[in-house]
C-alpha positions in Angstrom: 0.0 0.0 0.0 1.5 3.7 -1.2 2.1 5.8 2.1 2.8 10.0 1.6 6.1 8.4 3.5 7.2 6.4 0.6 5.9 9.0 -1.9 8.0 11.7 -0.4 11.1 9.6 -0.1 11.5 8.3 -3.6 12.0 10.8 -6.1 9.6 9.7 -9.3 10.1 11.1 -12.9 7.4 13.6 -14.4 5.3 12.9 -16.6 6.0 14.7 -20.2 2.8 16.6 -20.6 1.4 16.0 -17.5 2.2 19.7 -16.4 -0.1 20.7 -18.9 -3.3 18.9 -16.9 -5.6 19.4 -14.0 -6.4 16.5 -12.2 -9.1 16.3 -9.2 -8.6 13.9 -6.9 -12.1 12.8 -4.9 -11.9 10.6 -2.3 -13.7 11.1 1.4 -10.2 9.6 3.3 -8.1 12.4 3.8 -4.8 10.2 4.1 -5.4 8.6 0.2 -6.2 12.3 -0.8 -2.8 13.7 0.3 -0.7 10.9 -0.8 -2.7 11.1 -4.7 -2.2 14.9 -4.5 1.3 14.2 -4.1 2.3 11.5 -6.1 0.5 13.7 -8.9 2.3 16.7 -8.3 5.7 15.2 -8.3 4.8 13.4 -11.4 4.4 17.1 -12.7 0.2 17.6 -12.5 -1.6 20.6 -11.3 -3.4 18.7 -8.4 -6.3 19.4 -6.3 -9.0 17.9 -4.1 -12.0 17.1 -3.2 -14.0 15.1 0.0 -17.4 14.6 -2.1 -19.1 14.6 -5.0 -20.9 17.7 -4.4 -17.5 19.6 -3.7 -16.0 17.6 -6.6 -18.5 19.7 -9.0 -18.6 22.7 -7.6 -14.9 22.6 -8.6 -15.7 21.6 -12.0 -17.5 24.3 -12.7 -14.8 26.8 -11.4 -11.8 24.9 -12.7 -10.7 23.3 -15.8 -9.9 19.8 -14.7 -8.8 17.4 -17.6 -8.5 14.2 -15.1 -10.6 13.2 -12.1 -9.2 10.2 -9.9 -12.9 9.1 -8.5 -13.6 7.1 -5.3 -17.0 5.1 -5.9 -17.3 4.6 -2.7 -18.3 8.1 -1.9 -20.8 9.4 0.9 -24.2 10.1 -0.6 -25.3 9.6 -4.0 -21.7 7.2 -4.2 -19.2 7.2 -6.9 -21.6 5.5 -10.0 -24.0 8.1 -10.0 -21.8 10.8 -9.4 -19.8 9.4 -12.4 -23.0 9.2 -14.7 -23.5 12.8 -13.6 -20.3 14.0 -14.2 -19.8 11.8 -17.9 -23.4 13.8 -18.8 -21.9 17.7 -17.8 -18.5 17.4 -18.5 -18.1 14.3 -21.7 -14.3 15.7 -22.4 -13.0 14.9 -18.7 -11.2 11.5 -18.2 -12.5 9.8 -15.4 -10.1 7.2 -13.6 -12.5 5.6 -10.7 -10.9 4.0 -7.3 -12.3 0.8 -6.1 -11.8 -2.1 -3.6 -10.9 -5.7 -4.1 -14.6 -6.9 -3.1 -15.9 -4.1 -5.4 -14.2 -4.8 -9.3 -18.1 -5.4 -10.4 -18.8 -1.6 -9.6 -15.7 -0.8 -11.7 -16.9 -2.9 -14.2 -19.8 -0.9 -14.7 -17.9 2.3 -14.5 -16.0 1.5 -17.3 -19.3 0.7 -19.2 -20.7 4.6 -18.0 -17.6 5.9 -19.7 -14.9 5.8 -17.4 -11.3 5.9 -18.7 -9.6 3.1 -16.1 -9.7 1.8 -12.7 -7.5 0.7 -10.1 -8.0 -1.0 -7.1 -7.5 -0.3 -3.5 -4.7 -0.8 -2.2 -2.8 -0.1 -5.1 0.9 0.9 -5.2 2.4 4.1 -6.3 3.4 2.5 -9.6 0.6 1.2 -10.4 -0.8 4.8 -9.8 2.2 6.4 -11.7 1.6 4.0 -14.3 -2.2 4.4 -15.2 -1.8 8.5 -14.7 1.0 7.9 -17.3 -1.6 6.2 -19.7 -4.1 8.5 -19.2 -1.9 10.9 -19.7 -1.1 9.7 -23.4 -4.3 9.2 -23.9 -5.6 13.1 -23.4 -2.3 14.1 -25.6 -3.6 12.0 -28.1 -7.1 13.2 -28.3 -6.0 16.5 -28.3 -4.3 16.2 -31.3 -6.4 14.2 -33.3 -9.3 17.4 -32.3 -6.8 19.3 -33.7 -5.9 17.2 -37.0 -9.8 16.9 -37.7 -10.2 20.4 -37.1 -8.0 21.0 -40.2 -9.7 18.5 -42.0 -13.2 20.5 -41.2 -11.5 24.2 -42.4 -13.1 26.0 -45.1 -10.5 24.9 -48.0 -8.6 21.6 -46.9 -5.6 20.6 -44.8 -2.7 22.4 -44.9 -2.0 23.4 -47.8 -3.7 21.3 -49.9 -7.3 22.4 -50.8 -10.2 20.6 -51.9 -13.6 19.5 -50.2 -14.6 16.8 -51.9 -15.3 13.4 -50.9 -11.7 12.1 -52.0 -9.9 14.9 -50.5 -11.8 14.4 -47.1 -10.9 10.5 -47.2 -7.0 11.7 -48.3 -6.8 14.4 -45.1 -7.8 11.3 -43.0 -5.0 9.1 -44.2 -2.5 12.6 -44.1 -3.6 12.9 -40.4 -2.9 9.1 -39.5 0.5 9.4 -41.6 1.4 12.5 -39.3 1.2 11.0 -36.4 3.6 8.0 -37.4 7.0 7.5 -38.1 7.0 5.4 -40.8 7.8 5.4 -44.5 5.0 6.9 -46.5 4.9 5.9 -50.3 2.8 8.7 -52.1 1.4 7.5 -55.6 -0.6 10.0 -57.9 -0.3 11.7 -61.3 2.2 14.2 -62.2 0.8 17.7 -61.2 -1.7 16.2 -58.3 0.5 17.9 -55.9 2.7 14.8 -54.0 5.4 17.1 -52.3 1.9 19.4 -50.8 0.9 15.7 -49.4 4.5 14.8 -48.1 5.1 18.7 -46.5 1.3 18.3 -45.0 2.6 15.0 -43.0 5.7 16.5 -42.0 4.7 19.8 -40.8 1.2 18.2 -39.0 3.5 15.8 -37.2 6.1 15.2 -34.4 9.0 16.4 -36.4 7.2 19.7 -37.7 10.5 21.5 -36.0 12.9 19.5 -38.0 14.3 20.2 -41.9 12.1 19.1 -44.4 14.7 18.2 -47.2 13.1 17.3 -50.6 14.7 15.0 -53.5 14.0 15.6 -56.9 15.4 12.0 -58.5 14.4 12.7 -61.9 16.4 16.2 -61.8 19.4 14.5 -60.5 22.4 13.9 -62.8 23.1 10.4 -62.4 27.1 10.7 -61.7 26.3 12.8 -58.5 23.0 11.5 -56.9 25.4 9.2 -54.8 27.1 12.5 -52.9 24.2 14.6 -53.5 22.7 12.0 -50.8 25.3 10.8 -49.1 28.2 13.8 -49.2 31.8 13.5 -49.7 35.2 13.9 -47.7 37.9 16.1 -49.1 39.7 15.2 -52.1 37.1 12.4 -52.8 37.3 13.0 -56.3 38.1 16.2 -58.7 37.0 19.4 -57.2 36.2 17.9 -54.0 38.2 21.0 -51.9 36.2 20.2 -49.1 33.8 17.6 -46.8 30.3 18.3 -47.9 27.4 16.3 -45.8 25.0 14.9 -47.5 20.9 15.9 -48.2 20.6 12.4 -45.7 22.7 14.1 -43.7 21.6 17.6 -43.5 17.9 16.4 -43.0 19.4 14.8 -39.5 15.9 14.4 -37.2 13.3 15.2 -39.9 12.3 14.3 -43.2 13.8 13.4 -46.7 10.9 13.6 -49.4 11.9 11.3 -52.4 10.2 13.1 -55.5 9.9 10.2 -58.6 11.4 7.7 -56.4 10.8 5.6 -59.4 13.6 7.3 -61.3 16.3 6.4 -58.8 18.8 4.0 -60.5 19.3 0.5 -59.2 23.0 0.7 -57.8 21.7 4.1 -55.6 18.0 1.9 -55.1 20.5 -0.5 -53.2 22.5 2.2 -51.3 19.5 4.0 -50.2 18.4 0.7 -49.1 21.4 -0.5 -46.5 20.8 2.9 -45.2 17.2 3.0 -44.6 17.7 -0.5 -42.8 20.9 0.2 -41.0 20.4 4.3 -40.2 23.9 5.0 -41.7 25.6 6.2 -44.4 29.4 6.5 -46.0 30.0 9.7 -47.8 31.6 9.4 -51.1 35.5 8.3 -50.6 35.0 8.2 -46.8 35.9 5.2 -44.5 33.3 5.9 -41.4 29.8 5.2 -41.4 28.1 7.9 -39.6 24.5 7.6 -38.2 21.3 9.3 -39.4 17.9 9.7 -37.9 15.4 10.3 -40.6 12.4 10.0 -41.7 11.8 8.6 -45.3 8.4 9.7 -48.0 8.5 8.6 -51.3 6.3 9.7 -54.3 6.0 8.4 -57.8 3.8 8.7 -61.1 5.1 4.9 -61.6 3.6 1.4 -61.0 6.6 0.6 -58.9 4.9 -3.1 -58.7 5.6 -3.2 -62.3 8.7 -1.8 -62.0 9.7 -4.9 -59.6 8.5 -7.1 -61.9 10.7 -5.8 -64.8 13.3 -5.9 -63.0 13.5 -1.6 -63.0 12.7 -1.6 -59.0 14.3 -2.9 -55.9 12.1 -5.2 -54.6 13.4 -5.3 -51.2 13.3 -1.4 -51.5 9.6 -0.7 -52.7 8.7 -3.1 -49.6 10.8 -0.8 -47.0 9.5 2.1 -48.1 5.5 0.5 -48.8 4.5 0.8 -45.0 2.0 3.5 -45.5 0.3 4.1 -48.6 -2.0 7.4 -50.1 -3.0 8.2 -53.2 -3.4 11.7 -54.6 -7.0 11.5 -56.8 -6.5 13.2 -60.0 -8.4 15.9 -60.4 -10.9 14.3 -63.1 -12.1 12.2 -60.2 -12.3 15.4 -57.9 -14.2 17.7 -60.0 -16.4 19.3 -57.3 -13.0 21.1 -55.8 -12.6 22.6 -59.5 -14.3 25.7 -58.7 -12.6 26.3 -54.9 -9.0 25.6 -56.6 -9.7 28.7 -59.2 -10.9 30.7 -56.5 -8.2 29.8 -54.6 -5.5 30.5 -57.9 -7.1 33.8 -59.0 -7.3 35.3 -55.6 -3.7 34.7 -55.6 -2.8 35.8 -58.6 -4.9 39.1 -58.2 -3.1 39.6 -55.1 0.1 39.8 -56.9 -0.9 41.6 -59.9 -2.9 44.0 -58.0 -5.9 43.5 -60.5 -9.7 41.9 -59.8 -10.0 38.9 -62.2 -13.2 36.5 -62.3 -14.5 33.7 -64.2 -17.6 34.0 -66.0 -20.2 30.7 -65.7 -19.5 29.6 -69.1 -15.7 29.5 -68.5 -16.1 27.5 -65.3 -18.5 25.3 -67.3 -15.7 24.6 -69.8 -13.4 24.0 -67.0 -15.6 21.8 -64.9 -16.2 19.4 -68.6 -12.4 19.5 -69.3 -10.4 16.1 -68.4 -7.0 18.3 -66.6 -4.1 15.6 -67.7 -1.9 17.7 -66.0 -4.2 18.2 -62.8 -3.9 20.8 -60.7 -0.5 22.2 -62.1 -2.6 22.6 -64.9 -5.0 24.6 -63.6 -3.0 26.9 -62.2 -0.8 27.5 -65.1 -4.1 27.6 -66.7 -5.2 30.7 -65.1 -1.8 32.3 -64.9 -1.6 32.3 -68.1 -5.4 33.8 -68.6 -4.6 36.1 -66.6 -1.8 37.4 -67.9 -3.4 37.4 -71.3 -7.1 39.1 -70.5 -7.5 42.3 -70.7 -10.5 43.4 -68.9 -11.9 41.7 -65.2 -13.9 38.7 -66.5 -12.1 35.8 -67.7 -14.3 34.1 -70.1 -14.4 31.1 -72.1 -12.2 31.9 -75.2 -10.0 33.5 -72.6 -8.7 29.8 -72.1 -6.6 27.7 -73.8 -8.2 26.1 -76.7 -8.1 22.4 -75.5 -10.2 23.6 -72.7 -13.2 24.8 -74.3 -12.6 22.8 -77.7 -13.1 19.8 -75.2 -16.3 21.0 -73.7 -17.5 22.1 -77.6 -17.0 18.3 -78.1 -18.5 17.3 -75.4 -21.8 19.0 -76.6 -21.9 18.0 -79.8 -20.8 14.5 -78.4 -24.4 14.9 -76.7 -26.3 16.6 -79.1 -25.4 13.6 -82.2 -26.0 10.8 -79.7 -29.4 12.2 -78.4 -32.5 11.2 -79.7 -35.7 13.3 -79.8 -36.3 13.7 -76.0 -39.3 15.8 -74.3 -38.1 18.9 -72.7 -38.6 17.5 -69.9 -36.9 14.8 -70.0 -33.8 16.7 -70.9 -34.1 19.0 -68.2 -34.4 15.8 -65.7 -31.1 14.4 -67.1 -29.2 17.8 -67.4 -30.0 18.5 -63.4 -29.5 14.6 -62.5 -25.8 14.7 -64.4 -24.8 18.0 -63.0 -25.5 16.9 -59.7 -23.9 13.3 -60.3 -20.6 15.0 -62.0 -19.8 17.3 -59.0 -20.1 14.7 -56.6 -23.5 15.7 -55.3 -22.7 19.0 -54.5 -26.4 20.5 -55.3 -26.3 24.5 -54.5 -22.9 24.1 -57.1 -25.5 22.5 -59.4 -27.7 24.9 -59.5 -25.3 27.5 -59.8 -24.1 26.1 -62.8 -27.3 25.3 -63.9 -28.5 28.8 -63.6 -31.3 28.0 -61.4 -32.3 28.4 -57.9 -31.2 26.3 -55.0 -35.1 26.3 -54.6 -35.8 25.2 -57.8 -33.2 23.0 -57.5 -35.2 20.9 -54.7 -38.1 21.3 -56.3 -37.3 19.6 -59.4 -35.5 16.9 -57.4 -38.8 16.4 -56.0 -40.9 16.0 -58.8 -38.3 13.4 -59.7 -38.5 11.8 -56.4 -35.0 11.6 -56.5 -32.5 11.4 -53.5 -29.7 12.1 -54.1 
């Protein structure tokens, strides 16, 4: 049994984090209350106390506690009730109940009201350390996944990457998972879908957000110096080699290397980059020491890197090191609904810079919204750079963009109009509204806005369809 003797007289580690939380101790023995309160202060807690449940509450209301350490057997209402009470008014708190030998049932059931642990009387200040320890991690976790699906819920995306369709939304979840790991990420997705945005998102929402963030372009690399490009080189090493020179490995020591086109990354270098992925060390170029490195490895490619293995192009070994966590980057055909916030997003920019108000008329957007974007959103950017560098007056309209663009929605239409048969009117209109809303992913107020009708109308028609989409 823990004594405030024995508490006093060994000294006992804090917590990380734990000076950041408020914990309540409630217990109606006053000898278990003081040796709690000072276990949790010298694990680093802000600790107070309480004899009942009605004092416990009345400091909940003045306080902000983030842990309660509950007796359930507690004068009064007892501990259960006052736990359902407290689970109903205060649902963020972490509730850690105290219980006795004869009494694990009770703490049974406290655990099915909603609290965090238990522990049982008489418990040892280890075990106490211990579970405020877990709870502990556990609050520090929930705080920042709040926090991750906060940026997921912001107006235009997460981080920097914007988008609010359905396939962005399901690629921020698997962002904010990656973040919160250590492990290799390989990123697949089209050229121009934005793969360094996803690899910068993981590193600067994560642990390491501090550290350099180094990124490797292997298809830019001349192929006689990617092997001291990553790994450096000691003096005299070669011609011109005056001096040592560390590494991009090297100087990204505690963060991240980002692996642009990992697929482009010749075999021999594939193998290198290999032994020191797996052994966390590397040889600069014409040294004789290995010298550690602590980094974290993302990959991107526009490859099939499982093809690649199987033609013998790509380390097999190496696409399995780096294959730990997977994402891909939707091209922005399948992600059409975000085609209108991206503009928005690239013209207030641009206007920014220029100093000029630029907008898109309905007709361009329609064009934009029909075209395929093989380039994605790289594309659309240079896209609109280029309009509106061109344009001379505010609106940008449809022969305003480059001529694929709106020669592909002119073929689209008359695509349309040749294949159609003689359809009632409204018929047509019933197809138009059902297509629009099933092309932008069923966003309907962008529907009708591209529709030219009212939200209203909109509804309306959708319920003369009896349609639910």
């Amino acid at each position: 049994m823990m004594t405030a003797a024995t508490a006093m007289a060994l000294h006992v580690p804090q917590i990380p984090g734990a000076n950041l939380l408020n914990l309540l101790i409630v217990d109606d023995e006053r000898a278990i209350r003081e040796v709690c309160r000072e276990l949790a202060q010298s694990l680093g807690f802000n600790a107070s106390v309480a004899d009942s449940a009605e004092q416990a509450f009345r400091t909940l209301e003045t306080q902000p506690i983030d842990v309660v350490l509950l007796d359930l057997k507690l004068p009064g209402a007892g501990g259960l009730q006052a736990l359902h009470a407290l689970r109903q008014k205060h649902p963020e708190v972490a509730v850690v109940v105290v219980t006795g030998y004869a009494s694990v049932q009770s703490a049974v059931q406290a655990m099915k009201e909603g609290a965090y642990d238990y522990v049982t009387k008489p418990f040892s200040m280890e075990e106490l350390r211990l579970l405020l320890e877990r709870v502990t991690a556990h609050l520090k976790l929930k705080s920042e996944n709040r926090t991750l699906r906060e940026k997921i819920k912001s107006k235009q995306g997460f981080g920097s990457m914007i988008g609010r369709s359905p396939e962005m939304e399901k690629l921020y979840r698997i962002v904010a998972k990656a973040a919160q790991s250590a492990h290799p990420v390989l990123i697949f997705g089209e050229s121009g879908t934005g793969k360094e945005m996803v690899a910068r998102a993981i590193h600067y929402c994560g642990a390491l957000r501090d550290k350099p963030f180094i990124p490797v372009d292997c298809g830019s690399l001349v192929p006689t110096l990617i092997e001291s490009e990553l790994f450096g080189y000691v003096k005299g090493a070669f011609t011109g080699a005056n001096q040592s020179k560390d590494g991009l490995l090297a100087l990204a020591e505690g963060g991240t290397v980002f692996f642009d086109e990992m697929g482009e990354l010749p075999l021999d270098l594939q193998s290198k980059l290999l032994r020191a992925i797996q052994e966390k060390e590397i040889r600069p170029v014409g040294g004789t020491k290995r010298l550690p490195i602590n980094v974290r490895i993302l990959a991107a490619t526009n490859r099939d890197l499982e093809q690649g293995v199987a033609q013998g192009t790509f380390r097999r070994d190496l696409y399995f090191r780096l294959n730990v966590l997977t994402l891909r980057i939707p091209p922005l055909r399948e992600r059409r609904q975000d085609i209108p916030l991206l503009a928005a997003h690239f013209l207030e920019r641009t206007c920014r810079d220029t100093g000029r108000e630029q907008t898109l008329s309905d007709e361009a957007l329609k064009a934009m919204l029909a075209y395929d974007w093989p380039g994605n959103v790289r594309e659309l950017e240079n896209c609109l750079e280029r309009a509106c560098a061109l344009v001379s007056g505010p609106v940008i309209h449809v022969n305003d963009l480059p001529t694929v663009i709106h020669s592909a929605a002119g073929t689209t239409l008359m695509a349309g109009e040749r294949s159609s048969r003689i359809q009632p009117i409204g018929e047509l209109e019933k197809t138009a509204i059902l297509n629009t809303i099933t092309q932008l992913n069923g966003d309907k107020l962008l529907a009708a806005k591209m529709l030219g009708i009212g939200k209203t109308t909109l509804y309306r028609k959708l319920k003369e369809y009896a349609v639910q989409i």
